[in-house]
DSSP file (Angstrom, degrees, kcal/mol; ACC not computed):
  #  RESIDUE AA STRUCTURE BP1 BP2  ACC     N-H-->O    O-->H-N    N-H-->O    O-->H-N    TCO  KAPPA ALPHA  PHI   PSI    X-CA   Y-CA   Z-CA
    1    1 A X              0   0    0      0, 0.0     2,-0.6     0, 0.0     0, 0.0   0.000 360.0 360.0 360.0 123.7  -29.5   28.1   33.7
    2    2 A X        -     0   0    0      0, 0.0     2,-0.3     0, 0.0     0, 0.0  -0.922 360.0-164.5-129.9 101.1  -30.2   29.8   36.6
    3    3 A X        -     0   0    0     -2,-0.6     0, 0.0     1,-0.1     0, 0.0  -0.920  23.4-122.2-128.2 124.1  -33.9   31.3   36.4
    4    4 A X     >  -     0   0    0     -2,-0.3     4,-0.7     1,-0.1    -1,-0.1   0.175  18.4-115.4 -67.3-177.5  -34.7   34.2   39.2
    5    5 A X  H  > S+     0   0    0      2,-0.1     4,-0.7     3,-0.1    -1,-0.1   0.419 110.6  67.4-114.6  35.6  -37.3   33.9   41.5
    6    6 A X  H >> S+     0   0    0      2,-0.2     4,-2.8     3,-0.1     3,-0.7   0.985 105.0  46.6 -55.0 -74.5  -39.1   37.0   39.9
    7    7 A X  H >> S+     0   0    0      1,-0.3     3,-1.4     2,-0.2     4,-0.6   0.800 108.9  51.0 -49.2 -89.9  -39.6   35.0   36.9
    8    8 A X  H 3X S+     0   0    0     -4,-0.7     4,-2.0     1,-0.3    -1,-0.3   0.556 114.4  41.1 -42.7 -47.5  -40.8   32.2   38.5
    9    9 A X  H <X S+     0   0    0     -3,-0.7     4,-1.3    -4,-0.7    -1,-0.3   0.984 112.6  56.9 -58.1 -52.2  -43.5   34.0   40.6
   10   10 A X  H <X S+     0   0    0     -4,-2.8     4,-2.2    -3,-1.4     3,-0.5   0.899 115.3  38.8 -45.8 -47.3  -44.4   36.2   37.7
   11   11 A X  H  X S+     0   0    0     -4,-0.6     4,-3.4     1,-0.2    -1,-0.2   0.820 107.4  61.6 -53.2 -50.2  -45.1   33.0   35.8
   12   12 A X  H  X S+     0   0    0     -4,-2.0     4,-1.1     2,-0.2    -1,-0.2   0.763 113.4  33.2 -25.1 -67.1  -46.5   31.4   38.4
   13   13 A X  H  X>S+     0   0    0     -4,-1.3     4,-2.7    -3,-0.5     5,-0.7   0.932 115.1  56.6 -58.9 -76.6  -49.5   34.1   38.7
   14   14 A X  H  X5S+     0   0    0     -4,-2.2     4,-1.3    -5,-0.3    -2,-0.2   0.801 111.7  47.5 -53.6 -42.0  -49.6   34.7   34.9
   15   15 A X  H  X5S+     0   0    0     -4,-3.4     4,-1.5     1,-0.2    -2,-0.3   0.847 115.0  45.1 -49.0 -57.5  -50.2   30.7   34.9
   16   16 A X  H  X5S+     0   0    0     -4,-1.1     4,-2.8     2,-0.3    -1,-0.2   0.682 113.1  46.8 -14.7 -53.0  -52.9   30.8   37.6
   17   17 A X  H  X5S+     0   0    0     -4,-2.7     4,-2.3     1,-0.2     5,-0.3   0.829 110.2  53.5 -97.0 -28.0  -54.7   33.5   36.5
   18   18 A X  H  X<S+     0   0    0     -4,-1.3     4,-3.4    -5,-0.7     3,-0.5   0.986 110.8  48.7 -64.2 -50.2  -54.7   32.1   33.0
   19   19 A X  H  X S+     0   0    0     -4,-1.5     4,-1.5     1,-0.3     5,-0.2   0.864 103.3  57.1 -43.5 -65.8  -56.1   28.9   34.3
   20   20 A X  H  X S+     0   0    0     -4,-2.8     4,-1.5     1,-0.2    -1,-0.3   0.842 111.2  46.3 -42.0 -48.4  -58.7   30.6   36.2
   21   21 A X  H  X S+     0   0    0     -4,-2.3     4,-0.8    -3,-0.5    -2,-0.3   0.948 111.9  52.3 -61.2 -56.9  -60.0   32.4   32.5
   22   22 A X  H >< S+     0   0    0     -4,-3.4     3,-2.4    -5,-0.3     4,-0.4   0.830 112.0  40.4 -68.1 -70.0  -59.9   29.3   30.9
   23   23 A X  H >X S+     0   0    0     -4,-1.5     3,-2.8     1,-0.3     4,-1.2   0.758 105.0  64.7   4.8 -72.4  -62.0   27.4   33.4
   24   24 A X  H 3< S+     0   0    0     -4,-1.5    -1,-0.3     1,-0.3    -2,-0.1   0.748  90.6  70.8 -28.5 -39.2  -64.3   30.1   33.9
   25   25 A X  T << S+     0   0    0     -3,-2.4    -1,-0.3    -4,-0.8    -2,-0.2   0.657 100.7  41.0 -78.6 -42.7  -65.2   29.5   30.0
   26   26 A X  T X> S+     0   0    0     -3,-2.8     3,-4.2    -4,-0.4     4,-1.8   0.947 111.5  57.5 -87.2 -70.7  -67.2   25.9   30.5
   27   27 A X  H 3X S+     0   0    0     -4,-1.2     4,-0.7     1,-0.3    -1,-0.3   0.583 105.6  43.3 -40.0  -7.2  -68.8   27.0   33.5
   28   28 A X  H 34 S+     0   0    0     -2,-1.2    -1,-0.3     2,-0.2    -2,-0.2   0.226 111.0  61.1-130.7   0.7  -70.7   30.2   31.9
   29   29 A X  H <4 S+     0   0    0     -3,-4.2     3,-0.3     3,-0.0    -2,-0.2   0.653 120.6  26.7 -89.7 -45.1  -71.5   27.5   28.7
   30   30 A X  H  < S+     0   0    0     -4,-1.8     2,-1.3     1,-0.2    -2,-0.2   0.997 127.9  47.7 -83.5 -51.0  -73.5   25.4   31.8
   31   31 A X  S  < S-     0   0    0     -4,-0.7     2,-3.3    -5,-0.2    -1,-0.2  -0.579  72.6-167.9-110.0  87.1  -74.3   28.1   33.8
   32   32 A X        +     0   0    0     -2,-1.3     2,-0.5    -3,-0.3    -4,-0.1  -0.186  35.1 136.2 -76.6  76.7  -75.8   30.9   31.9
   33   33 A X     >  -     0   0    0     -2,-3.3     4,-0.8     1,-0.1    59,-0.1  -0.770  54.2-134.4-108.4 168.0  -75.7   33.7   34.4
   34   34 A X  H  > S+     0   0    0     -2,-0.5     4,-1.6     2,-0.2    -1,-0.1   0.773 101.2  60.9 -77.8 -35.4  -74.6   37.1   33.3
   35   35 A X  H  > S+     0   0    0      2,-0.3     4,-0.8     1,-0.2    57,-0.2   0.722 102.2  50.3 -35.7 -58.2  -72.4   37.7   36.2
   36   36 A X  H  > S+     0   0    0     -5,-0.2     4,-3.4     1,-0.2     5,-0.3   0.797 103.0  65.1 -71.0 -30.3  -70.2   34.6   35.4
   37   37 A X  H  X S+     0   0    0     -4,-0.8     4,-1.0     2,-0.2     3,-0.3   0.933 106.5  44.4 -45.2 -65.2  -70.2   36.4   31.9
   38   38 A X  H  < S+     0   0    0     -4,-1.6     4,-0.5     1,-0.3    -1,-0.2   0.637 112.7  47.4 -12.2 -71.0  -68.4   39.2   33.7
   39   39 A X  H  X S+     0   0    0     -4,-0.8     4,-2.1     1,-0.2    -1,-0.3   0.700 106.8  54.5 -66.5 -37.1  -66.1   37.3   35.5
   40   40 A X  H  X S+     0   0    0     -4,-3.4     4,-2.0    -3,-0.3     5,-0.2   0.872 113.7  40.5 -53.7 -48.3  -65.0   35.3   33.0
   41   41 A X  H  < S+     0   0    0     -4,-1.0     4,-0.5     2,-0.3    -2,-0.2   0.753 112.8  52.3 -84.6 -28.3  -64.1   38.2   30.7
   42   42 A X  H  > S+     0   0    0     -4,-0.5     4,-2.5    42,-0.3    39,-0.4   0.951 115.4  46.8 -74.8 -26.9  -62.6   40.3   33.3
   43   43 A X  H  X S+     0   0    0     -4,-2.1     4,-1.9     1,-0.3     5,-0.3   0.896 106.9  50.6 -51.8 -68.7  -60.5   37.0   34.1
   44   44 A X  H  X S+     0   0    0     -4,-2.0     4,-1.4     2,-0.2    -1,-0.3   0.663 112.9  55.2 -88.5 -38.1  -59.5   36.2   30.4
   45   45 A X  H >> S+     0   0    0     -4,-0.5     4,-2.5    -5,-0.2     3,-1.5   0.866 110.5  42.4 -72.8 -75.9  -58.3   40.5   30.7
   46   46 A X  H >X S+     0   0    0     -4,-2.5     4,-1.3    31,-0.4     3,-1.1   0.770 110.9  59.0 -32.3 -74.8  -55.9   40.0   33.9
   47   47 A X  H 3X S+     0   0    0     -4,-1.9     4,-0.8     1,-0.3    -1,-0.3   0.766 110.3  34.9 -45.4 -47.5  -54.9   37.4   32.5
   48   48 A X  H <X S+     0   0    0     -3,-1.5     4,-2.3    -4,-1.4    -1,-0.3   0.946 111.4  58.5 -39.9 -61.2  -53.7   39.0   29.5
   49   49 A X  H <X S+     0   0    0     -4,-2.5     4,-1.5    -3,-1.1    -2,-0.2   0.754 107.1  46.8 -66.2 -24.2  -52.5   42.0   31.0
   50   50 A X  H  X S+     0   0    0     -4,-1.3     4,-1.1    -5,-0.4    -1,-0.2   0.650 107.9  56.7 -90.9  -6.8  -49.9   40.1   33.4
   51   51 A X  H  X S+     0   0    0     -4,-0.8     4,-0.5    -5,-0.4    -2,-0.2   0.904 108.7  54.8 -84.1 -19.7  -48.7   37.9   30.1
   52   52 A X  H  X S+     0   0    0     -4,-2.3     4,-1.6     1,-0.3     3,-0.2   0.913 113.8  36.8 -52.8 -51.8  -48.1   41.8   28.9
   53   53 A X  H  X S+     0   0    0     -4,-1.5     4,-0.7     1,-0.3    -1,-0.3   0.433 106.4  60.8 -86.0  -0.2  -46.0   42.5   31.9
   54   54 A X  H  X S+     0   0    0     -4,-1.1     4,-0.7    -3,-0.2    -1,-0.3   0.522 110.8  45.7 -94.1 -24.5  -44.4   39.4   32.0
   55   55 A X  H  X S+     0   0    0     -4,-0.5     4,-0.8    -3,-0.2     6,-0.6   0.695 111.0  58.4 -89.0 -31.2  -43.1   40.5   28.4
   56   56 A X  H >< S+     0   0    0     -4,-1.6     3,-0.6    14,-0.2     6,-0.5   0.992 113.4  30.5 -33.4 -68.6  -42.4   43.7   29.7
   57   57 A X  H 3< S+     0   0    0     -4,-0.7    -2,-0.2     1,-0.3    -1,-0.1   0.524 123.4  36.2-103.7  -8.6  -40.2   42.8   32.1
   58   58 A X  H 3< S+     0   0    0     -4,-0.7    -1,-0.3   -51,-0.0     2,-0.2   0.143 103.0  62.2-149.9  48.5  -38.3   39.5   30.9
   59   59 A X  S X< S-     0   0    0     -4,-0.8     3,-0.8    -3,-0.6     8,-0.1  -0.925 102.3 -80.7-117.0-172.2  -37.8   40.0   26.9
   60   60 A X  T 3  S+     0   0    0     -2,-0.2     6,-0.1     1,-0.2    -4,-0.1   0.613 113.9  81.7 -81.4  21.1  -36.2   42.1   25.1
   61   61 A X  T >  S+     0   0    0     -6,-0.6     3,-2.4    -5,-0.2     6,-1.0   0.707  70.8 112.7 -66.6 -41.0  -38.9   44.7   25.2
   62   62 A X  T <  S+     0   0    0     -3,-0.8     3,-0.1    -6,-0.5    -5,-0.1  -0.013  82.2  16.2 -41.0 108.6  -37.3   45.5   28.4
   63   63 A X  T 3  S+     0   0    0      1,-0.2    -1,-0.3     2,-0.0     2,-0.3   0.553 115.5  92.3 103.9 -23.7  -35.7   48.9   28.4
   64   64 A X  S X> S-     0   0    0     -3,-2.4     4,-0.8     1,-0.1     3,-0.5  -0.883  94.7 -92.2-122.1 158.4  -37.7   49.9   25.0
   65   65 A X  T 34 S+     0   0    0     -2,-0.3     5,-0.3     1,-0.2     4,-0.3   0.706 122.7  60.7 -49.0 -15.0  -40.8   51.6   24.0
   66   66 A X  T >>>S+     0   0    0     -5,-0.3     3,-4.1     2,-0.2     4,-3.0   0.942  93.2  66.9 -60.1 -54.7  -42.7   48.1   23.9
   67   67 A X  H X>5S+     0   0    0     -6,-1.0     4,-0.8    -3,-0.5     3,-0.7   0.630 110.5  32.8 -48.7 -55.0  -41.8   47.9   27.5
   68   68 A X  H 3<5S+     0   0    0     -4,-0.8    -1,-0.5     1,-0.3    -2,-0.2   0.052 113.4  61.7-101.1  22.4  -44.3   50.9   28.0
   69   69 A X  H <>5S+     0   0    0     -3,-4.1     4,-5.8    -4,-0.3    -1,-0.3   0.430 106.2  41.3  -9.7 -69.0  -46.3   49.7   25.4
   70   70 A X  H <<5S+     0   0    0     -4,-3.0     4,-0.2    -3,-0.7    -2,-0.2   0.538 112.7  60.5 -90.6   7.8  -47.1   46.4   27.3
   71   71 A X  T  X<S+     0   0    0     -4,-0.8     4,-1.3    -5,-0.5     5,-0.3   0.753 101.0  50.1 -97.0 -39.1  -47.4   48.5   30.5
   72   72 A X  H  > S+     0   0    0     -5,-0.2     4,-4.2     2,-0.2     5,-0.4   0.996 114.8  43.9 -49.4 -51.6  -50.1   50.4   29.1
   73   73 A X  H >< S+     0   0    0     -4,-5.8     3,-2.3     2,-0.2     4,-0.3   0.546 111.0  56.9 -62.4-101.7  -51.9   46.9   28.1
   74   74 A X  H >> S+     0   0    0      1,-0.3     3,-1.9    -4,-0.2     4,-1.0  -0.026 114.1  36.6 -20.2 -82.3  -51.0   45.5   31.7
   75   75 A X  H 3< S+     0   0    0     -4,-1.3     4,-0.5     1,-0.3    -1,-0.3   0.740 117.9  54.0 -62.6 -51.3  -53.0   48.6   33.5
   76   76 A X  T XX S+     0   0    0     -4,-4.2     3,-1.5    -3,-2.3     4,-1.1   0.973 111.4  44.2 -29.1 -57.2  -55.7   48.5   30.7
   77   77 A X  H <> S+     0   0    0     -3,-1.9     4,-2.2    -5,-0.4   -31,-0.4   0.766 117.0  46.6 -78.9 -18.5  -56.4   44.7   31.3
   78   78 A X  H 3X S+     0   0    0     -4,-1.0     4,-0.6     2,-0.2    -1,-0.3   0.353 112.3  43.9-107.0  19.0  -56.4   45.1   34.9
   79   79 A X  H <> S+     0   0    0     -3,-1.5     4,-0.8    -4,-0.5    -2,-0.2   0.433 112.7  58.3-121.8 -23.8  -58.6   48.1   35.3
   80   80 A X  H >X S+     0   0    0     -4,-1.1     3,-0.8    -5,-0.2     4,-0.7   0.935 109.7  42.8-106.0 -80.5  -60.7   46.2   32.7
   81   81 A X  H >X S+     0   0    0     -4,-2.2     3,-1.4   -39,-0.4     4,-0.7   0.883 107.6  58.4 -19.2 -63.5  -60.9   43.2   35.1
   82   82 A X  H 3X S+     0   0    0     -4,-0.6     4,-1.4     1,-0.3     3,-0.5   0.914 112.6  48.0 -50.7 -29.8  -61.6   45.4   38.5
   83   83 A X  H <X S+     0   0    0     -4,-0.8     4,-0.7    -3,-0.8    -1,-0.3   0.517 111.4  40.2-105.9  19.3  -64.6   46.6   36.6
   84   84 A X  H << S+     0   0    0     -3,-1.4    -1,-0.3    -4,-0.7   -42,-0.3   0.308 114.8  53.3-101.3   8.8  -66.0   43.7   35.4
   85   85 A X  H >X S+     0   0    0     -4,-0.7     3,-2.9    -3,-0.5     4,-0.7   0.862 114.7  48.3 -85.8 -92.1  -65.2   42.0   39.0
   86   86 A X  H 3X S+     0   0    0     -4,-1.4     4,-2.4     1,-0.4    -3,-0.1   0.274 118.1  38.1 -30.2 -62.2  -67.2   45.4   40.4
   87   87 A X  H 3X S+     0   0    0     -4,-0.7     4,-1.7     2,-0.2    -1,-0.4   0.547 119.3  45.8 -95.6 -18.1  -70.3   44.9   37.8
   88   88 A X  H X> S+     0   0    0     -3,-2.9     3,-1.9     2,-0.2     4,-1.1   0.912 111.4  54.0 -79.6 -63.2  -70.6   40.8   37.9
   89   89 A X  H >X>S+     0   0    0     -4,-0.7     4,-1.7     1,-0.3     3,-1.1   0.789 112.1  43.9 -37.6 -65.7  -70.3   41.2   41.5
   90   90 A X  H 3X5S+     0   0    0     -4,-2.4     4,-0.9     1,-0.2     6,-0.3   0.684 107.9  57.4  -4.6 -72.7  -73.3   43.6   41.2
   91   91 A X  H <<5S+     0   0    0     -3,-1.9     4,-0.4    -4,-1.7    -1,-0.2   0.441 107.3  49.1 -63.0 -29.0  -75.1   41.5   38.9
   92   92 A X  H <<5S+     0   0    0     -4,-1.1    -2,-0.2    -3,-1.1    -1,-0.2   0.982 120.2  31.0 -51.4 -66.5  -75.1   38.5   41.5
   93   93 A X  H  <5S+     0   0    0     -4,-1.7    -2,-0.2     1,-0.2    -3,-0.1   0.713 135.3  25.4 -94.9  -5.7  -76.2   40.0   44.4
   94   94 A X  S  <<S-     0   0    0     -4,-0.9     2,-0.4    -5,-0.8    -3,-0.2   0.623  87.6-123.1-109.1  -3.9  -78.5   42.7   42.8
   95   95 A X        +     0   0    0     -4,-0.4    -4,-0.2     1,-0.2    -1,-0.1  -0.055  58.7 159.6  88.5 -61.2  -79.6   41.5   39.5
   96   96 A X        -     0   0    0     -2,-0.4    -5,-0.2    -6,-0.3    -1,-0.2   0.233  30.5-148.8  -0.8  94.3  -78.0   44.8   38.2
   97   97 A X        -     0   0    0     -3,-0.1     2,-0.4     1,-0.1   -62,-0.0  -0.229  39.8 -82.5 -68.8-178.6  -77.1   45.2   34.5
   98   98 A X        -     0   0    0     -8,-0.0     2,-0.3    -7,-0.0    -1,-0.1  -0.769  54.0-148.7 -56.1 128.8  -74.1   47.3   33.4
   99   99 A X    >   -     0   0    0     -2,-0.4     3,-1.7     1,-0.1     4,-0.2  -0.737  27.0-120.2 -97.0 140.3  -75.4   50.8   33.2
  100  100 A X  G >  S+     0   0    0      1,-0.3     3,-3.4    -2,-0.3     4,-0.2   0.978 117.9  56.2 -54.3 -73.4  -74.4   53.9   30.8
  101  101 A X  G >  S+     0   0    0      1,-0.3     3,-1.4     2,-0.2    -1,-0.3   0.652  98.6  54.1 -23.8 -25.7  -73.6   55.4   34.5
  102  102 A X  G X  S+     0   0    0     -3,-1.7     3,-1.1     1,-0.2    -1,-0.3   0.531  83.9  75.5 -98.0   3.6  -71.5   53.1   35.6
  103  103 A X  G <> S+     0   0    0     -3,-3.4     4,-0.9     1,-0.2     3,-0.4   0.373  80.0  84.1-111.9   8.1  -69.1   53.3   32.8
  104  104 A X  G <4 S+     0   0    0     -3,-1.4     4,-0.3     1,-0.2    -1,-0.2   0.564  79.7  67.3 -82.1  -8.9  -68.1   56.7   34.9
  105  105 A X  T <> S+     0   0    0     -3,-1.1     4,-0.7    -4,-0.1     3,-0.3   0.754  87.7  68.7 -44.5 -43.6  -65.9   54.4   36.9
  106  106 A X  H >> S+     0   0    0     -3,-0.4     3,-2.1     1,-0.2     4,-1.6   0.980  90.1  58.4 -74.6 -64.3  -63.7   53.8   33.8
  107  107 A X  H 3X S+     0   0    0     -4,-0.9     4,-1.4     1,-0.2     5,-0.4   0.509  93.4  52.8 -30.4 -45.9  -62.0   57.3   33.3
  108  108 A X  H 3> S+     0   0    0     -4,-0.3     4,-0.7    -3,-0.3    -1,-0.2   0.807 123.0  33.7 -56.0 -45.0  -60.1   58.2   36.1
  109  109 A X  H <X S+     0   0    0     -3,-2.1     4,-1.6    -4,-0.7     5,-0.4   0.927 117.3  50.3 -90.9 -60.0  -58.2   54.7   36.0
  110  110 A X  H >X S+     0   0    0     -4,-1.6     3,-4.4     1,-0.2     4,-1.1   0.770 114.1  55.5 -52.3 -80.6  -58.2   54.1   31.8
  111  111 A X  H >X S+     0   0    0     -4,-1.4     4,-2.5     1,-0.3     3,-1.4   0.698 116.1  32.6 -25.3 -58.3  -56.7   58.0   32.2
  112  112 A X  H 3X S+     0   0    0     -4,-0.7     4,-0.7    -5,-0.4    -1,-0.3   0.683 112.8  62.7 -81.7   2.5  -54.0   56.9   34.5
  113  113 A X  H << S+     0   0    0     -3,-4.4   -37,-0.3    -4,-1.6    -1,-0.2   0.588 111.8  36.8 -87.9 -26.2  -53.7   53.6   32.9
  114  114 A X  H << S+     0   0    0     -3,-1.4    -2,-0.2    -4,-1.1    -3,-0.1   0.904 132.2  25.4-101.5 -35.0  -52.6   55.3   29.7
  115  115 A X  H  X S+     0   0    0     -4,-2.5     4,-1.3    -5,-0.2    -2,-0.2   0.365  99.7  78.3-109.7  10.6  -50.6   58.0   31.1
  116  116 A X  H  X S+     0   0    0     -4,-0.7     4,-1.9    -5,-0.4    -3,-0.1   0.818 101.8  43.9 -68.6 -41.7  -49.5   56.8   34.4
  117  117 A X  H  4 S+     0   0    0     -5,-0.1    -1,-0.1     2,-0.1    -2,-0.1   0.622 109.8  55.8 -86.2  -7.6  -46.5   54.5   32.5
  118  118 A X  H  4 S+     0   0    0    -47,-0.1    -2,-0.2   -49,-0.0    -1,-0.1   0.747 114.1  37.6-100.8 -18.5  -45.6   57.3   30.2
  119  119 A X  H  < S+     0   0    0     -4,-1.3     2,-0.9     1,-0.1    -3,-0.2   0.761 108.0  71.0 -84.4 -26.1  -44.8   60.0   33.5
  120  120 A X     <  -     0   0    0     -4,-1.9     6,-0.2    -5,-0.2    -1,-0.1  -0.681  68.9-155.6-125.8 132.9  -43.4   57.7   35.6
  121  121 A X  S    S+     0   0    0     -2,-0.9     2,-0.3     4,-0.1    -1,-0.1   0.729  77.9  42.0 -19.7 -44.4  -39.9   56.2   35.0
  122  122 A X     >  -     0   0    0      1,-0.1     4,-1.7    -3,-0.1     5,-0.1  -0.750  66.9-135.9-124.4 151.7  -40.5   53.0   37.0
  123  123 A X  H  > S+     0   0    0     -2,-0.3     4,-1.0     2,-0.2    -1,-0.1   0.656 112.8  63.0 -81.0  -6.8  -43.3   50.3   37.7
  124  124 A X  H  > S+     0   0    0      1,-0.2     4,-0.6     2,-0.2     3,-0.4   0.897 104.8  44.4 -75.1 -35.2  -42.2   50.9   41.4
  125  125 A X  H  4 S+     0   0    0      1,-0.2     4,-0.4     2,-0.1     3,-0.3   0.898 116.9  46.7 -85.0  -1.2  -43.4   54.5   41.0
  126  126 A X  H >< S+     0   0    0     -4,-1.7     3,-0.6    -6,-0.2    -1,-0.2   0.838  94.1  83.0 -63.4 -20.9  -46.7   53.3   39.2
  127  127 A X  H 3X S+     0   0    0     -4,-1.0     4,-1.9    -3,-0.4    -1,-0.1   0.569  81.3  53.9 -27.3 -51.0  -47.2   50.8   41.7
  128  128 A X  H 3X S+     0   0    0     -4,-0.6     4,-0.9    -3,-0.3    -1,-0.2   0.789 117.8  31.9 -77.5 -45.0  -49.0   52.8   44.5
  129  129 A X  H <4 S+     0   0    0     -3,-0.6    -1,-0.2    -4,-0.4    -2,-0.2   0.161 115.4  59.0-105.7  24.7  -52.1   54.5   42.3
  130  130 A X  H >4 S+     0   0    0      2,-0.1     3,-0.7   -14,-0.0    -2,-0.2   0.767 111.2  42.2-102.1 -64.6  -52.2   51.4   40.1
  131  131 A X  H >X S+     0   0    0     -4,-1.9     4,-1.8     1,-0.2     3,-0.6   0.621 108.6  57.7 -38.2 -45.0  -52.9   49.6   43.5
  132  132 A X  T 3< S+     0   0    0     -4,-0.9     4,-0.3     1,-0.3    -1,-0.2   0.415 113.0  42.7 -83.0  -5.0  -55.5   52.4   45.0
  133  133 A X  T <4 S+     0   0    0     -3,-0.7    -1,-0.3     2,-0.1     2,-0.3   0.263 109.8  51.8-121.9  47.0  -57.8   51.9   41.9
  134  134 A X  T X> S+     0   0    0     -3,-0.6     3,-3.8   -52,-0.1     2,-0.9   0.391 115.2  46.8 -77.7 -98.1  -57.6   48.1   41.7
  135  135 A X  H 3X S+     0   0    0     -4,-1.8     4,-1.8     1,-0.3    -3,-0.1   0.509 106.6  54.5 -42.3  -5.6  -58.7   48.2   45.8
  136  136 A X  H 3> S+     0   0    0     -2,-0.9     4,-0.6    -4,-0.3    -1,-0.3   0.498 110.3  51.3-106.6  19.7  -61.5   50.7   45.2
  137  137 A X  H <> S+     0   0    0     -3,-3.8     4,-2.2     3,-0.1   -51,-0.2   0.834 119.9  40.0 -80.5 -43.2  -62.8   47.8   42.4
  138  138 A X  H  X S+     0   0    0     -4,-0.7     4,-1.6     2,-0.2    -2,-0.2   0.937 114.7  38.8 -31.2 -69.6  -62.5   45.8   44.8
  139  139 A X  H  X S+     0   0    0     -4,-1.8     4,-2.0     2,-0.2     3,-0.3   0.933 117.3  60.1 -54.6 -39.2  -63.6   47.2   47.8
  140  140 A X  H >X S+     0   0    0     -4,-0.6     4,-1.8     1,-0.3     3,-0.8   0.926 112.7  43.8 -54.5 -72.1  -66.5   48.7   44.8
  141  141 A X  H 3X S+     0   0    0     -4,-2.2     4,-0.8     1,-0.3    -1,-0.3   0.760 111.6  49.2 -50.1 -55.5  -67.2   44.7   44.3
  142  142 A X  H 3< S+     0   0    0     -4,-1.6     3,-0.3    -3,-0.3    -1,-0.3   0.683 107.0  50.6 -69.6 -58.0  -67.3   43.7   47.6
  143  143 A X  H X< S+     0   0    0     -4,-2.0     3,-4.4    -3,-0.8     4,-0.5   0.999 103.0  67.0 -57.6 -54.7  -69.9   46.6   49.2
  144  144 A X  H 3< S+     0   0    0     -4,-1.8     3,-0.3     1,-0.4    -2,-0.2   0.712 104.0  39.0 -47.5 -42.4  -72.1   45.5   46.3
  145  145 A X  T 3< S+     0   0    0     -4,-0.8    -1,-0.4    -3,-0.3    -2,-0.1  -0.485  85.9 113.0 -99.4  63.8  -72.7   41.7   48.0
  146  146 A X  S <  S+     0   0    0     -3,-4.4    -2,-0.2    -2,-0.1    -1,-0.1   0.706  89.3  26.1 -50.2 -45.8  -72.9   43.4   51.6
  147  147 A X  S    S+     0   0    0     -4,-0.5    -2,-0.1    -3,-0.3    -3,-0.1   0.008  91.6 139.9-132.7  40.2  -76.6   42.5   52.1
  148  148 A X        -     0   0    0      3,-0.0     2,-0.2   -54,-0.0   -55,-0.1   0.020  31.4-168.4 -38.1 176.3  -76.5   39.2   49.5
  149  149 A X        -     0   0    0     -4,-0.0     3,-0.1     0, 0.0    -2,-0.1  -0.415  21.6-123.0-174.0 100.2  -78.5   36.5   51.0
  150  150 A X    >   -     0   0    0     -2,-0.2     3,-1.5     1,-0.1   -57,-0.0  -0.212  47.2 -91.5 -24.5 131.2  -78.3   33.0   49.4
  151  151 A X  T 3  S+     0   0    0      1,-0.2    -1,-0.1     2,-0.2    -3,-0.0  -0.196 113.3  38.9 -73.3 162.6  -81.7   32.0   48.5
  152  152 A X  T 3         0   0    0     -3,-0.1    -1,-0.2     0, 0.0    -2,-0.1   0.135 360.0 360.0  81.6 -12.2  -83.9   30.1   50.7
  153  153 A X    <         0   0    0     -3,-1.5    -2,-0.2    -4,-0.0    -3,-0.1   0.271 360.0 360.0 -90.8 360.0  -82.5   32.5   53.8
């Protein structure tokens, strides 16, 4: 049997990132910060959301309305991640709970998350704005510890 090396990366990552969620899981039982809470849960989403697209793309969903089914969940779960990477981050270096405000993040991406796989044909042509709102959760997470300071410095 001769297994491509799509698969095998897709798996690869969907294995990884599952690993990372479960992990997460002991660590926020010893270390009750809120943050980890975050991370843990957005982890435990990605992780979902790629086992979605991994079902997508290599059963016999492929080709059917699951496929775009389990493209919606993929984009959910990973829009669902950026913003709970974005708000733990927060919540490390600021303290910062989730806020009713903050939750103004969500639309723009759940919107294209839901209808972004049902307008375009292909996951190459979701690819591009699927990609610019996962980098501005990122980048989002990232400003938010600019001016962290480990304690005792």
């Amino acid at each position: 049997m001769q297994v491509s090396l799509s698969i095998l990366s897709q798996a690869a990552q969907m294995v990884g990132v599952f690993v990372i969620a479960l992990l997460l899981w002991p660590v926020v039982r010893v270390i009750r910060e809120r943050y980890l809470v975050y991370w843990a849960w957005g982890w435990a989403l990605m992780a979902t959301g790629l086992v979605a697209l991994f079902l997508a793309f290599n059963t016999s969903a492929a080709g059917t309305p699951a496929e775009l089914a389990l493209r919606v969940v993929y984009c959910q779960c990973s829009y669902g991640f950026g913003f709970l990477l974005w708000t733990g981050s927060r919540r490390y270096a600021t303290g910062r709970r989730i806020h009713p405000a903050d939750l103004l993040w969500l639309p723009p991406s759940v919107g294209y998350g839901l209808l972004g796989p049902l307008l375009l044909p292909t996951v190459s042509n979701l690819f591009g704005w699927h990609a610019a709102f996962m980098a501005a959760f990122f980048l989002a997470a990232l400003w938010q510890t600019r001016r962290f300071k480990p304690h005792g410095q």
